[in-house]
C-alpha positions as CSV (number, residue, x, y, z in Angstrom):
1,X,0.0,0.0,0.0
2,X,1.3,3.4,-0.6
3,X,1.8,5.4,2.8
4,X,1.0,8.7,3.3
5,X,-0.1,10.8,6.0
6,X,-3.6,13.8,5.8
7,X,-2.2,17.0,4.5
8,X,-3.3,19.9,5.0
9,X,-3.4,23.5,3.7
10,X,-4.7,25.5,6.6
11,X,-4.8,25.5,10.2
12,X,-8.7,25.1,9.7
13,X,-8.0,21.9,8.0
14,X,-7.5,20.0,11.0
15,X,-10.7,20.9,13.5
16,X,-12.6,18.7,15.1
17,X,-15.3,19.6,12.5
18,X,-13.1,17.9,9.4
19,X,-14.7,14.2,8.4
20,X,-11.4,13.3,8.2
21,X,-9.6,14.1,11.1
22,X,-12.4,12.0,13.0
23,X,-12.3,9.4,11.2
24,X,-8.5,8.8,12.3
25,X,-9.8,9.7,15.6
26,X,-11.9,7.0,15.6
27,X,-9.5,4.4,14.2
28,X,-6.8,5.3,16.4
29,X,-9.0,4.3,19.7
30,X,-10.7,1.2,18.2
31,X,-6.8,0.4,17.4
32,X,-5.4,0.8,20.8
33,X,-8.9,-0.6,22.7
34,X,-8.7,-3.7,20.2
35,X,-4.6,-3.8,21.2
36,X,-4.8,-3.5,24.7
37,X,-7.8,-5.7,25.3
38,X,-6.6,-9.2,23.5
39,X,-2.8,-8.6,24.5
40,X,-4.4,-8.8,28.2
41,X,-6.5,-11.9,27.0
42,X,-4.2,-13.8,24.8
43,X,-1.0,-12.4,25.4
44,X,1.6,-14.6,23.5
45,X,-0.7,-15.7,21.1
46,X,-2.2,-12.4,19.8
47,X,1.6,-11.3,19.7
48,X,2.9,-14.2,17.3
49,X,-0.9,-13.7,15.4
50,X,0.1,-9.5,14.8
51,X,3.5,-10.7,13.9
52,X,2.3,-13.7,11.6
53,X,0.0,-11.9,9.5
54,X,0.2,-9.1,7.4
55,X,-2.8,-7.4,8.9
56,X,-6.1,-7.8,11.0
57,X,-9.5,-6.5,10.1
58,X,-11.2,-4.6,12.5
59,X,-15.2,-5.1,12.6
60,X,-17.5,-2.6,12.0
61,X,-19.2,-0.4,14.5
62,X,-21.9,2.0,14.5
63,X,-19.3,4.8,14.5
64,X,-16.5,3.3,11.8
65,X,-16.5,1.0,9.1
66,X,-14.2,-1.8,8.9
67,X,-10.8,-1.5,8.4
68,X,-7.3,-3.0,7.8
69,X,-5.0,-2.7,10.9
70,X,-1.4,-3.7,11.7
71,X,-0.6,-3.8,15.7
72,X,3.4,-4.1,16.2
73,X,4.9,-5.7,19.3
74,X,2.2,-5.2,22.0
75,X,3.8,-7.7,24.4
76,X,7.3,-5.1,24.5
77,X,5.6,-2.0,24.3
78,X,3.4,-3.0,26.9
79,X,6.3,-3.8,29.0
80,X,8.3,-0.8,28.5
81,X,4.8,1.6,29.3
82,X,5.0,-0.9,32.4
83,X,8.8,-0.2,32.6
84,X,8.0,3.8,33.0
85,X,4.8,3.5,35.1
86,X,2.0,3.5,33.1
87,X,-0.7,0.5,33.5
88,X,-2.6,-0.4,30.3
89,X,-6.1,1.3,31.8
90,X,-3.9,4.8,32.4
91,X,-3.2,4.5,29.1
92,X,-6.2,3.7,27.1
93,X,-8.7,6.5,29.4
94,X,-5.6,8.5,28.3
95,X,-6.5,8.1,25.0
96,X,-9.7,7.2,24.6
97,X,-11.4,10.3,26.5
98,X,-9.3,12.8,24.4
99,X,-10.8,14.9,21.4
100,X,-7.5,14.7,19.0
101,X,-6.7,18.2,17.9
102,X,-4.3,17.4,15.3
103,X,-0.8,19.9,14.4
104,X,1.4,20.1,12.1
105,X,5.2,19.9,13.2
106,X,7.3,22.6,12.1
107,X,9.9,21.6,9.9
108,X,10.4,19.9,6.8
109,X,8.6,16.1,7.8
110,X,5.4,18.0,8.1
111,X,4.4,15.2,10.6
112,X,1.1,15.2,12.5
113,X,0.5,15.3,15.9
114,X,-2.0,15.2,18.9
115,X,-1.8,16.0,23.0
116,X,-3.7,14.2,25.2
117,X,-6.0,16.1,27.2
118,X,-4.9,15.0,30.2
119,X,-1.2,15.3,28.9
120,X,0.0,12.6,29.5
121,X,0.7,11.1,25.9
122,X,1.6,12.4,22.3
123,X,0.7,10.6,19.3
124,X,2.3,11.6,16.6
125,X,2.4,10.4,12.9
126,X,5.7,8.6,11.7
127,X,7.0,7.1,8.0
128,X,7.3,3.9,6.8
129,X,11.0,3.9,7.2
130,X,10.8,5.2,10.7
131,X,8.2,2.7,11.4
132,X,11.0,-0.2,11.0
133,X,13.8,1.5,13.0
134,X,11.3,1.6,15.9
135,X,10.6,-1.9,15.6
136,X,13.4,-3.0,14.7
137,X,16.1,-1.3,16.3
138,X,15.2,1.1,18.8
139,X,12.6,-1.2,20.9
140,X,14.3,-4.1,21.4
141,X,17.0,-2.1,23.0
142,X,15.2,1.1,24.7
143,X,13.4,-1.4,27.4
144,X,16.4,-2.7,28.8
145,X,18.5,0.4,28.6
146,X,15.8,2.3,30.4
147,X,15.7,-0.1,33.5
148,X,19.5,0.3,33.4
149,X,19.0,4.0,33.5
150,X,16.1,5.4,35.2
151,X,17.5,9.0,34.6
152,X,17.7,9.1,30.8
153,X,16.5,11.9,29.1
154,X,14.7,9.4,26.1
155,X,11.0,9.9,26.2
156,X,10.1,6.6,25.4
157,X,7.5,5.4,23.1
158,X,4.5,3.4,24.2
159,X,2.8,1.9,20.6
160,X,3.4,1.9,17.2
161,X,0.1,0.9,14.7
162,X,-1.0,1.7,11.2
163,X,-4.2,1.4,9.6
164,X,-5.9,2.1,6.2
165,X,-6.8,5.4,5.4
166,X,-8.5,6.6,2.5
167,X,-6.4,3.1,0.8
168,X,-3.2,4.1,1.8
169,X,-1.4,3.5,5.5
170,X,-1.6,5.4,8.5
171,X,1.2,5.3,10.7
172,X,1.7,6.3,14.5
173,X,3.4,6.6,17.8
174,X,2.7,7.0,20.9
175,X,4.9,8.7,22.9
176,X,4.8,9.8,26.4
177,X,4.5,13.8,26.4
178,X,7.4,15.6,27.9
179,X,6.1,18.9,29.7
180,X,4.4,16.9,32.2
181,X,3.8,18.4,35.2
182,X,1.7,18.4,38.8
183,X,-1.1,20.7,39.5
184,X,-1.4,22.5,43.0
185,X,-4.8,20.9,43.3
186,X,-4.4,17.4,42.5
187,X,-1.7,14.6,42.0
188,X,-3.0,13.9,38.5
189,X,-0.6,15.6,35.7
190,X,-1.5,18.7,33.3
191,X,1.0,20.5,30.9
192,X,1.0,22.9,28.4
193,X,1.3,23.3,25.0
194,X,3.2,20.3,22.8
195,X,6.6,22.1,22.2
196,X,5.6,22.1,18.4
197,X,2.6,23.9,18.6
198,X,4.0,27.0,18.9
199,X,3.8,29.6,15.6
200,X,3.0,32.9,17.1
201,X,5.4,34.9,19.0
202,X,2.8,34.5,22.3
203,X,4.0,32.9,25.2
204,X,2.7,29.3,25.4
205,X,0.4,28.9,28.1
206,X,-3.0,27.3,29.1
207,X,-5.7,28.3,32.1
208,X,-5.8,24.8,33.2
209,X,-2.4,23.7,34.2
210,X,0.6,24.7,36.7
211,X,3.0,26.7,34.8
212,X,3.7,28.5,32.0
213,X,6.0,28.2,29.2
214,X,8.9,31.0,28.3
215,X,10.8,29.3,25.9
216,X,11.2,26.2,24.0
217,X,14.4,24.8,22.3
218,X,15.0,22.4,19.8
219,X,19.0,21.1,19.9
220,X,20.6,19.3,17.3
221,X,23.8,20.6,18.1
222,X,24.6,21.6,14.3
223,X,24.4,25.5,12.9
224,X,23.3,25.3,9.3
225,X,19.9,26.4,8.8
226,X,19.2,26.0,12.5
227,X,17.7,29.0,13.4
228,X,13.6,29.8,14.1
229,X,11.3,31.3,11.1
230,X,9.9,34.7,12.2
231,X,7.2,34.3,15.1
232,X,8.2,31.0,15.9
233,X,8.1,30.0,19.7
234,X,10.7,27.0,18.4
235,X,14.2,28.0,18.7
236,X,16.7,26.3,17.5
237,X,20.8,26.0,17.9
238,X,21.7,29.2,16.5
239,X,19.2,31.4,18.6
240,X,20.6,29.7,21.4
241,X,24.0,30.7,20.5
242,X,23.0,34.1,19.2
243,X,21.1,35.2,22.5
244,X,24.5,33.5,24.6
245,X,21.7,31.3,26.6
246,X,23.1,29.4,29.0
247,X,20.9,26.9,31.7
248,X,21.6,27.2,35.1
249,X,21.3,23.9,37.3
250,X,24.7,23.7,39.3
251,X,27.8,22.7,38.6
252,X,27.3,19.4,40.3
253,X,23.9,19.1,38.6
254,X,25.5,20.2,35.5
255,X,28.3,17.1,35.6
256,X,26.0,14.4,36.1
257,X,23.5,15.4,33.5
258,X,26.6,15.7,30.6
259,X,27.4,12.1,31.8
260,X,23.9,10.8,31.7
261,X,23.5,12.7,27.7
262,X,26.9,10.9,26.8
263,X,25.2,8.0,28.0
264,X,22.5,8.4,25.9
265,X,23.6,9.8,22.8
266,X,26.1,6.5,22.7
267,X,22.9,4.7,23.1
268,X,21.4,6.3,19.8
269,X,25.0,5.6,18.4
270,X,24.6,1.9,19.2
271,X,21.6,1.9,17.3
272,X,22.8,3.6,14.1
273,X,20.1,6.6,14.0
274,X,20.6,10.4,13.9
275,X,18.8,13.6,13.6
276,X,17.5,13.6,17.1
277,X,16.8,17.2,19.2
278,X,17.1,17.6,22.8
279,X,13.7,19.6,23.6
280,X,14.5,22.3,26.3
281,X,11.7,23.8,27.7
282,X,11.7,27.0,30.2
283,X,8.8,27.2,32.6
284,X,7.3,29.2,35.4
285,X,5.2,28.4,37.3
286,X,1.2,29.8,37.9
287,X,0.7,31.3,41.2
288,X,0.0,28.2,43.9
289,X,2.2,25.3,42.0
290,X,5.3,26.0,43.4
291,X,5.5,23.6,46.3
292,X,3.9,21.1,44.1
293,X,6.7,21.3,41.3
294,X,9.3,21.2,44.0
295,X,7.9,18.1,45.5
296,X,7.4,16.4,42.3
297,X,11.4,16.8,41.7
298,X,12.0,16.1,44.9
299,X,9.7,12.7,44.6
300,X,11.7,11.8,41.6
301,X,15.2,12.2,43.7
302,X,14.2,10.3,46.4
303,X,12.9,7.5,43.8
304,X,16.0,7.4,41.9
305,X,14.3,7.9,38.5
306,X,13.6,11.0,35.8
307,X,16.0,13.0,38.0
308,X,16.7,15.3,34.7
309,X,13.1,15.6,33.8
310,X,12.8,18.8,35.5
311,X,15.4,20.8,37.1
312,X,15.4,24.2,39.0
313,X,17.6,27.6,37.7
314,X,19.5,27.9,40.2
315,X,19.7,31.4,39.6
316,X,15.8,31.5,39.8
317,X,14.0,29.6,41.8
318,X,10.7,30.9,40.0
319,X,11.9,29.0,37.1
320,X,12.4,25.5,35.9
321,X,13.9,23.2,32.9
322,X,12.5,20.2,31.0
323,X,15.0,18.4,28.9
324,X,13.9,15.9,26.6
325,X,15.4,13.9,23.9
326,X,12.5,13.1,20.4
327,X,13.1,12.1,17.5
328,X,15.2,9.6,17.4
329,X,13.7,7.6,14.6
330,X,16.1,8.3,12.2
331,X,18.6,5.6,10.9
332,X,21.7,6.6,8.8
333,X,21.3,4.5,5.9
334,X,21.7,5.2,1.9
335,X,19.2,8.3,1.9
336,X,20.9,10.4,4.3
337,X,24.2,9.3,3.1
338,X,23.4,10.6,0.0
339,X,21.9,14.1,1.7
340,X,25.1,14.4,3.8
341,X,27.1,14.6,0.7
342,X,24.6,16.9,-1.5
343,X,24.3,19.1,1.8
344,X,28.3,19.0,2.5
345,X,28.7,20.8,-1.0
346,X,26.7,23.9,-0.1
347,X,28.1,24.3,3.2
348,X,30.7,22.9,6.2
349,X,30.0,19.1,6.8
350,X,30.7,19.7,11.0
351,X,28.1,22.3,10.7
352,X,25.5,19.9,9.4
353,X,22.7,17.8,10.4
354,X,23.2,15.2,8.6
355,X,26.0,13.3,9.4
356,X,26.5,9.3,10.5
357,X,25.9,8.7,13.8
358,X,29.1,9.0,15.9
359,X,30.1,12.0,14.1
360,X,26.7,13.3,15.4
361,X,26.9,12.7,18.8
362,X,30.4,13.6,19.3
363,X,29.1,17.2,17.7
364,X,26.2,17.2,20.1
365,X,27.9,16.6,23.2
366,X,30.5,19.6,21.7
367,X,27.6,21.9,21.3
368,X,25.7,20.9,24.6
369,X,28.9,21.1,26.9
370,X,29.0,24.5,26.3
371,X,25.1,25.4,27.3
372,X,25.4,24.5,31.1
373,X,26.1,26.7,33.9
């Protein structure tokens, strides 16, 4: 089948209101409800049957006719949501009470992408190609890596499906959401904004949660063509650099986390894939969350696990970081091989993002070194 993914033109495009955009809405939760429900019943043998066959049908309902559907490795992606404390009922009323209000990524994938309301998850729409790394190369790996290190800055994904769509394929994560935070109210989690929502110069913010959002960074560690569009809330490596931003957690702080990112970015290394952005997100937060954002980095001390989640300025105690590393679903094969050279005649290959692997982590670490204070 040929793959695509629901473009659009306009912001309008993707309302509730569009046939369209429900219909995936639909599909998406009969997907995950169908998932969850016979890996809990059959377990083994629903996982050899998804992996056997080239795709189930899901019945029709009063709300969706039937459909083609392809579920990948429930029985490990179930065990790494378990892995990062989240049970499968958290996750499907995560999902299946959420109104998808789908975005466009900036940049060049023009990938799709929904919050949900309680934000706790992001699904986001991936390609055929980064489909098979997932699969094939990240997962096996990420589960154990993350048991062996409970601080990494990875934000793991939880499920990868595809279904038919208009005749061609539909392809998704879903990915725990980064800018997760506590309210003053409750222990449940709220958040803001997905950090590429942003396209007005506004600061990022929503009534309903504990903080709000200054600034957002997207890190590659490379300079060419890596700085944010006019009115962009994004900013990328060479704002960074141009406004001399530094974060301040500590020099002690500041060792450990370097060590942890090494850690990391050898992991990507390991698996051959590129291209990934460390998300940096400045927050403040709303009058009466204080105590409760302390706490919950406290909580996560104490525990031993997402210790560089969130971190305080320690030249501001008003404000705090998230630190995040997406997109990681690249894989340095033949295609970007041939863009690295195309790209390396227009400008310096160090400067960049397309390079193999250990070239780009060894840049990244350069570049990130240099941002901590």
């Amino acid at each position: 089948m040929k793959a695509s993914t629901p473009t659009t033109n306009s912001p309008g495009d993707n309302s509730l209101d569009s046939p369209r955009f429900k219909e995936i809405e639909l599909k998406i939760k009969a997907v995950i409800r169908y998932s969850l429900k016979r890996t809990a019943e059959e377990g083994e043998k629903y996982a050899k049957e998804v992996e056997k066959e080239k795709s189930l049908k899901m019945p029709k309902t009063n709300d969706c006719k039937a459909f083609s559907f392809k579920d990948f490795r429930p029985l490990d992606f179930g065990n790494l949501r378990k892995t990062c404390g989240m049970n499968d009922r958290e996750y499907f009323n995560s999902i299946g009470h959420t109104k998808f209000e789908w975005k466009t990524m900036n940049g060049k994938s023009g990938s799709l992408f929904a919050v949900t309301e309680d934000k706790k998850l992001l699904i986001k729409t991936v390609t055929k190609d980064e489909s098979k790394t997932i699969r094939n190369v990240i997962l096996p790996l990420l589960m154990e890596y993350i048991k062996n290190e409970p601080n990494t800055l990875i934000v793991p994904v939880f499920g990868l499906h595809k279904f038919t769509l208009d005749g061609s394929d539909f392809r998704f994560v879903v990915m725990k959401y980064l800018f997760q935070a506590p309210t003053a109210t409750t222990s449940s989690v709220s958040s803001v904004s997905s950090p590429t929502t942003a396209n007005s110069g506004a600061k990022l913010q929503d009534p309903n949660v504990g903080f709000e959002m200054n600034k957002i960074y997207d890190l590659k560690g490379s300079t060419t063509d890596r700085i944010a569009k006019e009115g962009e809330n994004i900013k990328k490596d060479l704002d960074l650099i141009n406004e001399n931003m530094k974060f301040h957690i500590g020099q002690d702080l500041s060792i450990e986390m370097l060590f942890q990112l090494k850690k990391d970015v050898n992991f990507f290394t390991s698996c051959e894939v590129m291209d990934y952005s460390l998300i940096t997100g400045i927050v403040a937060p709303k009058e009466g969350t204080l105590e409760a954002i302390q706490n919950h980095i406290k909580s996560n001390n104490e525990k031993g696990r997402d210790k560089f989640q969130i971190i305080t300025n320690t030249k501001n105690s008003q404000e705090f970081y998230y630190f995040g590393f997406i997109d990681y679903f690249t894989k340095y094969g033949l295609r970007k091989k041939a863009a690295n050279n195309i790209k390396s005649m227009k400008n310096d290959s160090s400067t960049i993002s397309t390079v193999p692997p250990s070239s780009y982590s060894d840049r990244f670490m350069q570049f990130i070194f240099k941002v901590f204070d």
